[in-house]
N, C-alpha and C positions, 0 to 999 in steps of 0.2 A: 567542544565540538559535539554537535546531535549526528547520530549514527540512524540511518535511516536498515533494517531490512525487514523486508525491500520490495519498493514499490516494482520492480524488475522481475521477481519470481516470489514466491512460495518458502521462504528460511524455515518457519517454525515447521510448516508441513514435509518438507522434506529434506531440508539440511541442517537440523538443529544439531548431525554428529558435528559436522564438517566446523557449525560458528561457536559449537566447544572447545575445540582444539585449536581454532584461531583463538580467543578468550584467553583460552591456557598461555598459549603463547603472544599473548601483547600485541598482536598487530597480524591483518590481511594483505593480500596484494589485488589491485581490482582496475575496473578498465574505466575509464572518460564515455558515457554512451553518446556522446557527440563528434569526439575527434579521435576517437579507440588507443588515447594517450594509457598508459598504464599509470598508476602510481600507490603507495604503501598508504595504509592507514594504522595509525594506532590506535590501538583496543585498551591499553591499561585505562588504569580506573583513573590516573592524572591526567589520561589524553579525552577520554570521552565525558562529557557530560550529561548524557542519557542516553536511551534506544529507542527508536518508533518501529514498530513491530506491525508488519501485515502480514494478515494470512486469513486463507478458509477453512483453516483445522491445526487450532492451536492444541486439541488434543496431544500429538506427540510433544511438545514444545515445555509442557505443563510443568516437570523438574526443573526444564534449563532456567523457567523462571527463579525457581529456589533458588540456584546457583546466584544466578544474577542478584538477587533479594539479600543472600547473603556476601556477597563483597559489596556492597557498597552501593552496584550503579541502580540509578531512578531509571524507570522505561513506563511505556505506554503501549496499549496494543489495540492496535484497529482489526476488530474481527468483522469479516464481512459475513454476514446472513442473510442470504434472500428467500432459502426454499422456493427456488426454482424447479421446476421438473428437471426429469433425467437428463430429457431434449435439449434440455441449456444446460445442465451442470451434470456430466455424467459422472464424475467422480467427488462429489462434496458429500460428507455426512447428512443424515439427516438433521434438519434443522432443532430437532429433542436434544438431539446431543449436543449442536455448538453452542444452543440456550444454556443449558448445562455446563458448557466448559467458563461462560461469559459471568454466568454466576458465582463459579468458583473463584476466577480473578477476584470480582467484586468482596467477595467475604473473605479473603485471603488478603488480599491488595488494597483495598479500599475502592470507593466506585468512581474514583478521579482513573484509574489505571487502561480499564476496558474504553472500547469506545467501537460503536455500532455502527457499521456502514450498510445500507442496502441501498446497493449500487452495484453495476449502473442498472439504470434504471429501464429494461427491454419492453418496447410495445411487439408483442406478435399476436396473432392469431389463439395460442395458449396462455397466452399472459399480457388479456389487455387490460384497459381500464379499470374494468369491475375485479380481477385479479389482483389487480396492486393495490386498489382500497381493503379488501379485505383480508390480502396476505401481510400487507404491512401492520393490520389493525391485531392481528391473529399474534405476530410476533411481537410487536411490542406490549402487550398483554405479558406474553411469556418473560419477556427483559424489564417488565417494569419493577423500580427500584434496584434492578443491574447496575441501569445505565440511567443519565439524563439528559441523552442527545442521538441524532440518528444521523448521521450522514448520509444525502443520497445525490446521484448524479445520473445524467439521463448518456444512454453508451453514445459515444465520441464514435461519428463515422468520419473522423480526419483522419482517423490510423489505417492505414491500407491493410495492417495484421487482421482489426477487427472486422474492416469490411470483408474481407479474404473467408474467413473463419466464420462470418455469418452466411455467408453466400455457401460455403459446401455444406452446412450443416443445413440450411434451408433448404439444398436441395438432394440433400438425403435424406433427411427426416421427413420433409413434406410440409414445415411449417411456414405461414408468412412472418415475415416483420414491418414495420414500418417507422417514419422517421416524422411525428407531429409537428403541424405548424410553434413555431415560437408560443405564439399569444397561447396557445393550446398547454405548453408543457407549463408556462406561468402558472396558470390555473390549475391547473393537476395539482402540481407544487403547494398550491395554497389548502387545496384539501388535504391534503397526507400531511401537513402540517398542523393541522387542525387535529386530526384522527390522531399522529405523535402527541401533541398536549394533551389530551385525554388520559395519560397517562405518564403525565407529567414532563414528556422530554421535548427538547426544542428541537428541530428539523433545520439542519444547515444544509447549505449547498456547496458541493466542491466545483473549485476550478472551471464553472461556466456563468460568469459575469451576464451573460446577455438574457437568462433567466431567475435574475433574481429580481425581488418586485417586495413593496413592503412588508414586513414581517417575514420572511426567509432570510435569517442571517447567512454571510461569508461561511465558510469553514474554514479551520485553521489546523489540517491534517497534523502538520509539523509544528508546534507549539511550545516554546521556549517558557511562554506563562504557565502551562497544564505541568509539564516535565517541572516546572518550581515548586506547583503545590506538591506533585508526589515528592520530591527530591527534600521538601523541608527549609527548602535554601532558595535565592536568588539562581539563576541560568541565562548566560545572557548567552544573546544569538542573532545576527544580521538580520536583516530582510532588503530585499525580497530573497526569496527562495529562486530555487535552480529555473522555475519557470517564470520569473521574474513578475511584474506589475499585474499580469492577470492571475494571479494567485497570493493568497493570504501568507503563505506557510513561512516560518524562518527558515534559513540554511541549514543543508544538511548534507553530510557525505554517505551513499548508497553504497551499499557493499555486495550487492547482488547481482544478477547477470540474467539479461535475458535470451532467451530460448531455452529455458530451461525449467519450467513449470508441468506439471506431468497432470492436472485439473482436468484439464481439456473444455474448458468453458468455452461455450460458440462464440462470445463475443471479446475475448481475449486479445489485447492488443500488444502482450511481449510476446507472443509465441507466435512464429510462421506456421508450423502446423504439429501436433503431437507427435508424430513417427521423429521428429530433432531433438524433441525433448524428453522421450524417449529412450534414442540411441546418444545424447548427453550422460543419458545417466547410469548407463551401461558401463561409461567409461570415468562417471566422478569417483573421483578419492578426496575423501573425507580428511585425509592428512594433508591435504595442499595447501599452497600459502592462498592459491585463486580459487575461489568457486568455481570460473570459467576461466581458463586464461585466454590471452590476445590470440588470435590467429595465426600470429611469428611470434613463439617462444622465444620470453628472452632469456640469455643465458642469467648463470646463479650470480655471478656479479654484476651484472645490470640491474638484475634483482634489486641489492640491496643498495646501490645508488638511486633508487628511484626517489622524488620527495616525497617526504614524514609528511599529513595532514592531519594536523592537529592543534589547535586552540589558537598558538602563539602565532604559529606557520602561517594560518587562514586566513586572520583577519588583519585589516582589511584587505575589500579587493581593490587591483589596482584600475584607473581608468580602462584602462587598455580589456581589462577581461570582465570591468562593467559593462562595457559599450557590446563586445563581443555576445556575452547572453542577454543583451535588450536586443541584440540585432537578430537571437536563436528563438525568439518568442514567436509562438504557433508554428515553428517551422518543425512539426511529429517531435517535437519537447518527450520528454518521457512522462508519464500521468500515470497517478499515484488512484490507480481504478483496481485494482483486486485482478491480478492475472489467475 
């Protein structure tokens, strides 16, 4: 079983105590983001096959790697970096520093482990065209020999979070955005592709099929093949993924919650608005089985009747909850975009 945290919130940035102590103890309890079903996940090293790790400040995070390193399990970590201004990312390090944490991975871990997303991709007024050719040119400069590939995606206005989140910040801040024709983002795509080779790495594209066009490969966020090369061994793993046919990814089970990211990125599509995630975290404890629990607490032995997911349990799916997520495709899917 591949363990995704989490494309839902922030783990390494701000709950790397909380996914120790689940670690420690063999297994989480976590929610369905579709149907708010609960159910148990194991964490031992029999149950899980690797980790996909997202974040914008693997800084804190940087020991639990040791930890991890030393029992056993393979992981992978998609660091997003945009160097974006304040006005879009009022709380991410500067971009010297995550270069720097991305480096460390690489000479510690090998350069299979890191993995670069600059995404999604915002047109405004502060960060238009001429912007993203030479802030993406600037950083990959900085990563090259890190990494040898960049993820990027242009931001998803399906999510009423993101639209929500760009709309008060646009109109507190003062800035515009806007949303380019199709044939327009192809083309963009093809230059920052160009500009990434330059420096060795290839440019994929997450999770939007309707702009990809020759030479911008798929991405494959969740990667059963990448988690083999670090792991040493074979990994197998289903496809498609949670978001089923329009996305590359293998299966994966999320162990994170959203409303709960504290970033405060304008274009943020887990979070309804900081003041929740926020007063979330006023009241997380770090010793719980849930990062979030469900809305109606269940009692401790509902708890532990809940079902185990893991390897044997998982696979396969049955018709019934294939049909079920071909029929959940584009209906606000959860998207694996850097809350």
């Amino acid at each position: 079983m591949i363990i995704s945290a989490s494309s839902r919130t922030d783990i390494p940035a701000f709950y790397g105590e909380w996914f120790q102590n689940r670690l420690d103890a063999g297994y989480c309890l976590s929610v369905n983001a579709f149907n708010g079903r609960p159910y148990r996940i194991g964490l031992r090293r029999e149950d899980v096959d690797g980790f996909v790790f997202w974040t914008k400040n693997l800084g804190p995070f940087l020991p639990k790697l040791a930890v991890l390193r030393e029992r056993g399990f393979p992981f992978v970590v998609h660091y997003t970096i945009n160097g974006y201004p304040r006005s879009l990312e009022p709380a991410i390090p500067p971009s010297e520093a995550t270069v720097a944490h991305m480096q460390v991975v690489a000479q510690t871990y090998g350069p299979k482990v890191g993995l670069w997303r600059y995404d999604p991709i915002l047109i405004t007024d502060e960060t238009d065209f001429v912007f993203h050719r030479r802030n993406l040119a600037r950083l990959a400069r900085a990563l090259a020999g890190a990494v040898n590939e960049v993820t990027v995606a242009y931001v998803s206005l399906v999510y009423r979070k993101t639209t929500q989140n760009l709309a008060r910040a646009a109109n507190r801040a003062g800035f515009r955005w806007e949303d380019p024709e199709t044939e327009r983002k192809r083309e963009f795509l093809r230059e920052l592709s160009a500009i990434a080779a330059e420096q060795g790495m290839t440019l994929r594209l997450c999770g939007q099929p309707e702009y990809l066009s020759p030479g911008i490969p798929e991405a494959v966020c969740v990667d059963a093949q990448r988690l083999s090369q670090v792991a040493g061994r074979p990994i197998l793993a289903q496809t498609p993924g949670h978001r089923g046919e329009q996305c590359a990814c293998h299966y994966s089970r999320d162990i994170g919650a959203y409303d709960t990211c504290l970033h405060g990125c304008v274009y943020c599509y887990a979070v309804s608005d900081l003041q929740t995630a926020r007063r979330f975290r006023q009241q997380h404890d770090p010793s719980a089985e849930w990062l979030c629990p469900p809305r109606r607490m269940l009692k401790k032995d509902q708890q532990e009747d809940l079902p185990l997911f893991c390897w044997d349990r998982e696979l396969p799916l049955d018709s019934a909850e294939s049909s079920r997520r071909s029929n959940m495709r584009g209906q606000g899917d959860e998207r694996r975009e850097r809350s």
